[in-house]
C-alpha positions as CSV (number, residue, x, y, z in Angstrom):
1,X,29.4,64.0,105.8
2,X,30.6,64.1,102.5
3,X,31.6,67.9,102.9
4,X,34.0,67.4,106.0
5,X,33.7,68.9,109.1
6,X,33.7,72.8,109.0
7,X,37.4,74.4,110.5
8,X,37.6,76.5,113.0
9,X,39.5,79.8,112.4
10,X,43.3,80.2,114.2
11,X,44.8,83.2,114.6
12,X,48.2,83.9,115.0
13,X,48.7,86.9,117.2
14,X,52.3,89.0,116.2
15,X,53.1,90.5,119.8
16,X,55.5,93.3,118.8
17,X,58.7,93.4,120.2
18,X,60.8,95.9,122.3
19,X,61.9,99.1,120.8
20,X,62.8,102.1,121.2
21,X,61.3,104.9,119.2
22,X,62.4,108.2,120.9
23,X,66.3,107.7,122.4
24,X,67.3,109.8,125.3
25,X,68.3,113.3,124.5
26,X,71.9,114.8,125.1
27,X,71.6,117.7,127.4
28,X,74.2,120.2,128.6
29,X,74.5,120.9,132.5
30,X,76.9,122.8,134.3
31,X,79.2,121.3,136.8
32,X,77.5,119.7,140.0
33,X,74.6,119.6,138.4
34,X,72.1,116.4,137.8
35,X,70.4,116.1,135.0
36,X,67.0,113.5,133.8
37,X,67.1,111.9,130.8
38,X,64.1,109.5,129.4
39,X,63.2,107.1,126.7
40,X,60.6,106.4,124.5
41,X,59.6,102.6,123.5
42,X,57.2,100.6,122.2
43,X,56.7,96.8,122.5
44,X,54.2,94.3,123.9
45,X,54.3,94.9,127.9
46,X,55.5,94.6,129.9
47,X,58.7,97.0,129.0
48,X,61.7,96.5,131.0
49,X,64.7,99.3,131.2
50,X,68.1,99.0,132.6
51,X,70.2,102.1,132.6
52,X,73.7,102.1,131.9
53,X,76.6,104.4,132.1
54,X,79.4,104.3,129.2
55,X,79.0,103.8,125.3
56,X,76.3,101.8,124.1
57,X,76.0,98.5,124.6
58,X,78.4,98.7,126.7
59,X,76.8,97.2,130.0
60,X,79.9,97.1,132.8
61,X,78.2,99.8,135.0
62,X,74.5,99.5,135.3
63,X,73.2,102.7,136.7
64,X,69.3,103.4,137.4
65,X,66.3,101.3,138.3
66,X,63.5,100.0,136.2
67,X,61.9,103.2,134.8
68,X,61.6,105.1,131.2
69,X,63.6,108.1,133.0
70,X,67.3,108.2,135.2
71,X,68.6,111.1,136.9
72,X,72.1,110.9,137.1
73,X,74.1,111.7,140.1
74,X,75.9,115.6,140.4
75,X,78.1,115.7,137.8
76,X,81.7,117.2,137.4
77,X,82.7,115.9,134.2
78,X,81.4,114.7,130.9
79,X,79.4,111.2,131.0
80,X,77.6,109.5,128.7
81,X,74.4,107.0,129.3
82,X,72.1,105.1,127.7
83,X,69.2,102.0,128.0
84,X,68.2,99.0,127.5
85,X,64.6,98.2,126.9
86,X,63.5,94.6,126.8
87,X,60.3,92.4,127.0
88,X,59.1,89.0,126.5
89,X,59.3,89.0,122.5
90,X,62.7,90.7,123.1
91,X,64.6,89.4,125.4
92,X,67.8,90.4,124.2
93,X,66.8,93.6,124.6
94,X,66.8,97.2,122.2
95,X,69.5,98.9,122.5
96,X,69.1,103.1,122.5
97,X,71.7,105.8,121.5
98,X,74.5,107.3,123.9
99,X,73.3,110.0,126.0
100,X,75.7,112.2,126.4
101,X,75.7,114.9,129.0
102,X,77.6,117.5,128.4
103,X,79.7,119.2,131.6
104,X,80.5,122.8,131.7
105,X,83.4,123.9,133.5
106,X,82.8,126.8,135.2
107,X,84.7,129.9,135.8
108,X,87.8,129.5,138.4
109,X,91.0,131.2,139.4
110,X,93.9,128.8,139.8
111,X,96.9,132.0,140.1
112,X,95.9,135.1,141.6
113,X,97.5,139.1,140.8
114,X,100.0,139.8,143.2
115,X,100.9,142.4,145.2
116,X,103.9,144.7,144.0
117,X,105.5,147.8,145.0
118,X,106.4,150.6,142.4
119,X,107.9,154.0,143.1
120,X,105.8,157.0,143.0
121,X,104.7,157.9,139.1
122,X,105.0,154.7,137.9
123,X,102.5,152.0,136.8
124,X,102.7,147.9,136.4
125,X,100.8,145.4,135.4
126,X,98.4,142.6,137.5
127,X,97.9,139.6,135.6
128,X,95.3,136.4,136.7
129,X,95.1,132.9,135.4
130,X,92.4,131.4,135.0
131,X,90.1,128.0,134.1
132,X,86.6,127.2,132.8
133,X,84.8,127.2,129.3
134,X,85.8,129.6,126.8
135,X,85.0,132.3,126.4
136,X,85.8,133.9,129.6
137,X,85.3,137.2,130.7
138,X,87.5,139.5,132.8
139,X,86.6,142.5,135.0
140,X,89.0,144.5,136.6
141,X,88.3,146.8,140.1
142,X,89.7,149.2,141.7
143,X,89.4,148.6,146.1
144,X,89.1,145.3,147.7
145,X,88.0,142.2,146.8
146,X,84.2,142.0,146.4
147,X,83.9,145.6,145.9
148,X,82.5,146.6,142.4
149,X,81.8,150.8,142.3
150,X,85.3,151.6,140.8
151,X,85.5,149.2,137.6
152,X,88.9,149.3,136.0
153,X,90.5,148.0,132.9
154,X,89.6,145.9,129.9
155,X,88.5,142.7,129.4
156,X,91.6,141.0,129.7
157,X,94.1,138.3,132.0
158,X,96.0,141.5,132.7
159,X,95.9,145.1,133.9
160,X,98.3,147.8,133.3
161,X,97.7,150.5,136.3
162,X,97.9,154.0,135.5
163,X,101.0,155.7,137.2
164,X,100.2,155.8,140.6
165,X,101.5,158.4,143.3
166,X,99.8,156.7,146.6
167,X,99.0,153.4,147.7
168,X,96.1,151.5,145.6
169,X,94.4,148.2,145.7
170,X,92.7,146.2,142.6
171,X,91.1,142.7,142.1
172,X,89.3,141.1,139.1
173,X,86.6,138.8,138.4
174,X,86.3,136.3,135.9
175,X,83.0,134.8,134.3
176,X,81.5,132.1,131.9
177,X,78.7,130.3,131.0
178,X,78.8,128.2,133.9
179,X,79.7,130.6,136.3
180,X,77.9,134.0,136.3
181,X,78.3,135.1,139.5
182,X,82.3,135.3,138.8
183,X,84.8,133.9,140.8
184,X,86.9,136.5,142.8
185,X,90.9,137.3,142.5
186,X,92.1,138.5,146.1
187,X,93.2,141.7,146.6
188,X,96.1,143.1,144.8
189,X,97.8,145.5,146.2
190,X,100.1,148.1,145.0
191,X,102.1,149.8,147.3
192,X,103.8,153.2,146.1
193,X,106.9,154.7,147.7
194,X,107.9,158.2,147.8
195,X,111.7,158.7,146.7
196,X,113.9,160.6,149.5
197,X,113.5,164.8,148.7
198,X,114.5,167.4,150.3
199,X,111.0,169.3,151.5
200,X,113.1,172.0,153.9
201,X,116.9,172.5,152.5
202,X,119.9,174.0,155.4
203,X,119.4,177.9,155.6
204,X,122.7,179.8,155.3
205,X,123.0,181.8,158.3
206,X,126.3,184.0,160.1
207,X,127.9,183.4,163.3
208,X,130.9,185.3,164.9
């Protein structure tokens, strides 16, 4: 056969490897809150995914099972995740970006206005310290704790009273982002005294 047998064809099959195309996303939660986050990739499959907690590549604290989404535990502060995605053209794996998810700290009072006690006519001040995300908001009442028909004041940490001539109570909540329902001061309450007056004065009078 003076041509030579004819060849077959071969052909070489690229399998792609592992990779991601579309990295988690970083999302913003409030505290005690979960959140999901997922990944896109690509590759020949199988895919694998491990989930990890920390910066990426960083693989000390595994997290999550084998799935293109994790929900992460409640949260109180701010953690940061990411994924691994691997197959048999990959084994080393591709790495994805940090996830990070962002914890807001809600609304909280740590020091509460106190009680005081003023003489009739005067005024003083209630002031309130408080925690959470900036900005937060102040509301001032009048009554007791929980009780909102007599709003008072400005949108401050403190509250100068008008001058007072009986007893009078006052409270204030304080809001954020992550707290809308307010957290609620205790009662403060201002207790007025009356200085000593003569109401009836010693009638002159004659005797033998």
């Amino acid at each position: 056969n003076a041509s030579g047998p004819s060849p077959n064809t071969a052909t070489v099959t690229a399998l792609p490897p592992a990779a991601v195309t579309a990295p988690p996303a970083s999302p913003t939660i409030n505290s005690r809150q979960s959140t999901t986050l997922s990944v896109v990739a690509s590759g020949e499959g199988p895919l694998t995914y491990q989930w990890y907690e920390g910066a990426s590549g960083v693989t000390t604290t595994p997290v999550g099972t084998n799935s293109t989404s994790f929900t992460t535990p409640v949260l109180s502060a701010t953690t940061s995740y990411w994924v691994k995605v691997t197959n048999s053209v990959n084994p080393a794996g591709a790495n994805s970006n940090a996830a990070t998810v962002t914890v807001r700290q809600p609304a909280a009072i740590t020091s509460h206005p106190a009680s005081t006690t003023i003489l009739n006519g005067q005024t003083t001040t209630l002031s309130v310290i408080a925690t959470g995300d900036a900005p937060l908001a102040y509301q001032w009442y009048q009554g007791t704790s929980g009780v909102t028909t007599t709003p008072v004041g400005t949108d401050s940490a403190s509250f100068l009273t008008p001058a007072l001539s009986t007893t009078t109570s006052y409270w204030v909540k304080v809001t954020n982002i992550a707290n809308a329902s307010g957290a609620l001061s205790n009662t403060a309450t201002v207790t007025v005294q009356n200085p000593a007056a003569i109401s009836t004065h010693p009638a002159s009078t004659t005797i033998l």
